[in-house]
C-alpha positions in Angstrom: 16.0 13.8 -8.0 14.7 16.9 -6.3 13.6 18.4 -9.8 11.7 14.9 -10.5 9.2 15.7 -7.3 5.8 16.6 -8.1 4.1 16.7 -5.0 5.8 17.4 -2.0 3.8 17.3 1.5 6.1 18.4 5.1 4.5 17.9 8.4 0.7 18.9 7.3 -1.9 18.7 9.4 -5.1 17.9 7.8 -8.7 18.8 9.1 -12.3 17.0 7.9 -15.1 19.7 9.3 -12.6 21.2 11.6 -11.7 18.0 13.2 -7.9 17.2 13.0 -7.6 13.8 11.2 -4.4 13.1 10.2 -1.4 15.3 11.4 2.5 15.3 10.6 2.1 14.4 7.0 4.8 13.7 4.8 4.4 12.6 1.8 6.8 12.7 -1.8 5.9 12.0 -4.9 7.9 11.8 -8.5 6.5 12.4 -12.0 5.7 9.1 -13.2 5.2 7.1 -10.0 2.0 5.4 -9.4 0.6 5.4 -6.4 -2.4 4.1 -3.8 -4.1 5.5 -0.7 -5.8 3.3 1.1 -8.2 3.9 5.0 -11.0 3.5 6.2 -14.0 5.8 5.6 -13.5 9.0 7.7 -9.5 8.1 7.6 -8.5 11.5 6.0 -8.0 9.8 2.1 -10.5 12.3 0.2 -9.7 15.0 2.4 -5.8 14.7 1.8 -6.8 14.9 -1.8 -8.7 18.1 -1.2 -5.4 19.6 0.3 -3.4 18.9 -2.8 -5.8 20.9 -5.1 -6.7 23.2 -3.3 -10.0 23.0 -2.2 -9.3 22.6 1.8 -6.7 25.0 2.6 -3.2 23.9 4.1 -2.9 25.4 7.6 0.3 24.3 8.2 3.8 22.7 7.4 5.1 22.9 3.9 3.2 21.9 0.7 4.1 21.8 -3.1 2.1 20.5 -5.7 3.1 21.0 -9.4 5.6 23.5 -8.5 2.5 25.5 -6.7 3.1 26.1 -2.7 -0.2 25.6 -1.0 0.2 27.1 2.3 -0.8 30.6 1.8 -1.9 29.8 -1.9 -4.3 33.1 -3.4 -7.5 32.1 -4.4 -6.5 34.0 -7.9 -3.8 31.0 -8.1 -5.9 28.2 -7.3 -7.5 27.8 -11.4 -3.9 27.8 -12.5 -2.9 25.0 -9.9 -6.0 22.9 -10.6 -4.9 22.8 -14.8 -1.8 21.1 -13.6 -4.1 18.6 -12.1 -6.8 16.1 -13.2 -9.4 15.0 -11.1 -11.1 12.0 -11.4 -14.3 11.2 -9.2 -16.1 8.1 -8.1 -19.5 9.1 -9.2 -18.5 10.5 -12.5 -20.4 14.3 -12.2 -21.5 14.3 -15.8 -23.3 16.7 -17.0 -26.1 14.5 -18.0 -28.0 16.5 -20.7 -25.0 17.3 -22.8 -23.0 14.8 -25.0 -19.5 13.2 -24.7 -18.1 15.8 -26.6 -20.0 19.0 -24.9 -19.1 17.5 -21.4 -15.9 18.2 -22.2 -15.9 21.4 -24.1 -18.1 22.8 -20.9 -14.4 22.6 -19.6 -12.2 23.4 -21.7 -14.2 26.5 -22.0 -14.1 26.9 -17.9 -10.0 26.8 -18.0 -9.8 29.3 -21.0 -10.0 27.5 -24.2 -11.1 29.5 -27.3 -9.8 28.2 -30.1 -12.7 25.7 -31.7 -10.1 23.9 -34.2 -7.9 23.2 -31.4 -10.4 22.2 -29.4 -11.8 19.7 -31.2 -8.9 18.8 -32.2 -7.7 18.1 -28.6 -10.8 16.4 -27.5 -10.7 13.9 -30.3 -7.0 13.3 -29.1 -8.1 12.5 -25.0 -11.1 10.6 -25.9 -9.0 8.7 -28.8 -6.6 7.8 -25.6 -9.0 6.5 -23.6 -10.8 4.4 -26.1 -14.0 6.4 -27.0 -13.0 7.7 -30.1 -16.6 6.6 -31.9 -18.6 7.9 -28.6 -18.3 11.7 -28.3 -21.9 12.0 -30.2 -23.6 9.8 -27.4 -25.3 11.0 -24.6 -23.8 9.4 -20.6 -26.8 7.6 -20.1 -26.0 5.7 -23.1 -23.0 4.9 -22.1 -21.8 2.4 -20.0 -20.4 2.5 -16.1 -16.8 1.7 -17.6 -17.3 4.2 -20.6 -18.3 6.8 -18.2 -15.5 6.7 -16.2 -13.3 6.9 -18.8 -15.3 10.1 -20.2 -14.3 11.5 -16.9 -10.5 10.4 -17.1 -10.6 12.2 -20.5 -12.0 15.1 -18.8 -9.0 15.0 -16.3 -6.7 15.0 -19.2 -7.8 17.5 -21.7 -5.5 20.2 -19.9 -2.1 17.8 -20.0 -1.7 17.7 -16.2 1.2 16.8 -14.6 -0.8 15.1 -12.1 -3.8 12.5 -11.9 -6.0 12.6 -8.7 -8.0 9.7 -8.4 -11.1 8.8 -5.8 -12.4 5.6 -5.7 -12.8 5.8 -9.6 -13.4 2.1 -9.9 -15.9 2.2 -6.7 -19.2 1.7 -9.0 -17.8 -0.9 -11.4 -17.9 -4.6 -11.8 -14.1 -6.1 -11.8 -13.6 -6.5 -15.0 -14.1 -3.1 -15.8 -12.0 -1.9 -12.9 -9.4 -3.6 -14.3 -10.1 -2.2 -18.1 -9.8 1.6 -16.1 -6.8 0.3 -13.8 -4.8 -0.5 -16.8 -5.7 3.0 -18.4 -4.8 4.8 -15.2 -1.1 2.9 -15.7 -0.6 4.0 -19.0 -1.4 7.7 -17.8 1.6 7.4 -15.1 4.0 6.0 -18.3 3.6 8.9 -19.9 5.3 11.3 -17.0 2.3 12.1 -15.0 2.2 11.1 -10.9 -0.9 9.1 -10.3 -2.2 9.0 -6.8 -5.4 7.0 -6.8 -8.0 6.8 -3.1 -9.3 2.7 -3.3 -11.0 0.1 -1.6 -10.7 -2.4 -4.2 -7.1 -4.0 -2.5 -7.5 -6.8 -4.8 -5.9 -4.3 -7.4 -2.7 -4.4 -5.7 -1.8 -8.0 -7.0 -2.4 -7.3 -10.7 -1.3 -3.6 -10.8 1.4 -3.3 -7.8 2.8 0.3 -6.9 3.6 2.1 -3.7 1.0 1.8 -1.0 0.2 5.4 1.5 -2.5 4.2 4.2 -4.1 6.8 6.5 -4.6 5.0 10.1 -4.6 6.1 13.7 -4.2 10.0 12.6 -1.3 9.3 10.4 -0.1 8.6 7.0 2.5 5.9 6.9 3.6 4.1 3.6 3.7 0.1 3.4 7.4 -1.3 3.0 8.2 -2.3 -0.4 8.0 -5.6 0.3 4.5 -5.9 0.8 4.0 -4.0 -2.2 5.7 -6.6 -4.3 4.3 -9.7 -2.4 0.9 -8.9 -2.3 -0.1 -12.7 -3.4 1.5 -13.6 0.1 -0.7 -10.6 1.9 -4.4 -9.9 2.5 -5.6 -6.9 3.7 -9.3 -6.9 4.8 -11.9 -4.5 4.1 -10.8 -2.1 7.1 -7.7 -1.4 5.5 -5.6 -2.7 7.7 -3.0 -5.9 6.6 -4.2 -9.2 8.2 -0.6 -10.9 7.6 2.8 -9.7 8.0 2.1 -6.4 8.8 
């Protein structure tokens, strides 16, 4: 249903350095949907993301993310957009000489938080979610690739967003640890939050399956169902492209 549509993309063009790399996108999303894009490096994958939050402007066509249009979008507008959305990077950005816990105050502070006792009380909530309850006293570099990651996904949660913006977030860890963060990542989209996750890593498709976008040739297409379902049938190769049945 129309109301259920979180992010909403109508024949967008989108530009990488002012060069036009992917044009006519479409692209619909629902609250609680999962979902992966997938393309080679230089596709157009983290610079679609930009477009969603804001930080590439939307030249054309129709965008709405979070009930925020983009095209024309007011810098004053963009903060308000971007607490609707959590970001969650490949090399973490920590701030590396403040703890767990100040890491994450730094921003609740940025999007207008004041209330300490609410605060903290909020932060022990997100980090209880994503398992690091014990580990807001440590420092990142005591803290493992996995637990760092999930230090940023708290991060990304803090402000309740109605949308999770992935890139590459398991592209520095060891497999089983990708699948530790791929199973968190899950959860989130349970809970009513759209999930749209950049990845390299298409051995994740078998063990979490969910709609498949992939940026080729200039244009966004999604996969059929059917190869999201029978992924055990399907390779797809390091280019991004499917070696079988496609």
């Amino acid at each position: 249903m129309a109301f259920d549509t979180i992010i909403e993309l109508q024949n967008v063009s989108v530009f990488q350095k002012n060069i036009l790399v992917l044009s006519d996108v479409s692209l619909q999303i629902e609250r609680g949907q999962f979902c992966y894009l997938i393309g080679r490096t230089g596709s157009g994958k983290s610079s679609l993301l930009k477009i969603l939050y804001a930080d590439l402007p939307m030249v054309d066509g129709f965008g709405r993310v979070a009930g925020t249009e983009l095209l024309g979008i007011k810098d004053k507008e963009i903060p308000f957009l971007r607490r609707k959305i959590g970001i969650v990077f490949q090399d973490f950005q920590l701030l590396n000489d403040r703890s767990v816990k100040e890491n994450i105050f730094f921003v609740m502070r940025a999007t207008g938080w004041r209330d300490k006792l609410a605060m903290e009380e909020r932060m022990e909530d997100v980090l209880e979610k994503v398992g690091l309850q014990t580990k807001g006293f440590k420092m990142p570099h005591q803290l493992s690739g996995g637990e760092q990651q999930r230090v940023v996904i708290a991060r990304a949660l803090i402000n309740d967003p109605d949308i999770i913006l992935a890139d590459e977030p398991t592209g520095n860890l060891d497999p089983e640890t990708s699948e530790g963060i791929m199973e968190l990542m899950f959860d989130i989209s349970t809970t009513g939050r759209a999930v749209l996750m950049a990845t390299h890593d298409y051995s994740l498709f078998r063990k979490f399956p969910a709609r498949i976008f992939k940026c080729e040739g200039g244009r966004l297409s999604e996969l059929p169902q059917e190869v999201d379902s029978a992924a055990a049938d399907t390779s797809i190769n390091e280019t991004g492209h499917l070696s079988s049945h496609e």
